[in-house]
N, C-alpha and C positions, 0 to 999 in steps of 0.2 A: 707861246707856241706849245702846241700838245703835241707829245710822242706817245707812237703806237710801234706795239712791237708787231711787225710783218712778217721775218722772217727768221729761221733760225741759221747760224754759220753754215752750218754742213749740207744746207738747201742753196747755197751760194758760194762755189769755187772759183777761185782765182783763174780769170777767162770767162767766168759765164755772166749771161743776166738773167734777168727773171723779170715776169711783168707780172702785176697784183693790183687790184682793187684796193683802192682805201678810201674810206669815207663817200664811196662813190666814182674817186675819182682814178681813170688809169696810171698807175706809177712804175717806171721800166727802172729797178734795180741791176747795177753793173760791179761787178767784183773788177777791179784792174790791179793786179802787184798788192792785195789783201787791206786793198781803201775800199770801200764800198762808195758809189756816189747815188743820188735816186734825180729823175730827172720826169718830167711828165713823157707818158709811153705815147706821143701821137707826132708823127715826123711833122714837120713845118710847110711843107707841100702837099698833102693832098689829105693828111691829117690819119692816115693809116697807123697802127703797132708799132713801134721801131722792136717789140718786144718779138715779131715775128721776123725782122733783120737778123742778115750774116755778121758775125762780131768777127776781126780779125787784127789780133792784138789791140791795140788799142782802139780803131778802125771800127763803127756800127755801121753797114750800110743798111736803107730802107730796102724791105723786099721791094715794093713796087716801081721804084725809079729809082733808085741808086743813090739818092743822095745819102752823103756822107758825114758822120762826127765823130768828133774826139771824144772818148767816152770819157774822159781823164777833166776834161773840161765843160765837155758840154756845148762845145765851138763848132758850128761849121765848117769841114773842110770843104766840101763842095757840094754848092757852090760856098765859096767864102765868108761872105755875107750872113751865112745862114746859123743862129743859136738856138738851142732848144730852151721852149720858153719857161719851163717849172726847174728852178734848182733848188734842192732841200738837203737839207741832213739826212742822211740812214743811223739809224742804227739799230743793229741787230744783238 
């Protein structure tokens, strides 16, 4: 596995995310309580940004239809069923 550096701390406070190009590919970093997690930036429904989603506490919803994850795990809460499918290491 290759690491790249994407981003620097101070471009990522605790609460926020950020979405970035790598290699090509969209990746939606989430700072939660000063873990970083990177998850691929494309919701599971209709394959939109989650990087342009409301973040609330833990909470990402998609702008376009609301669906829901735990940014802490990268789980669907709603609907349930639903994971985001790229999960990687950050580090910054």
């Amino acid at each position: 596995m290759t690491f790249c550096r994407v981003a620097a701390t101070h471009e990522l406070w605790s609460g926020e995310k950020l979405g970035r190009v790598i290699n090509g590919r969209r990746v939606l970093l989430v700072n939660f309580g000063g873990s970083v997690c990177a998850y691929e930036d494309r919701c599971r429904h209709k394959g939109l940004p989650l990087s342009e989603g409301r973040m609330v506490d833990h909470v990402l919803t998609c702008a376009a239809h609301g669906w829901e994850y735990d940014v802490r795990t990268g789980c669907g809460i709603n609907p349930a069923t639903l994971r985001s499918r790229l999960q990687m290491p950050a580090i910054l």
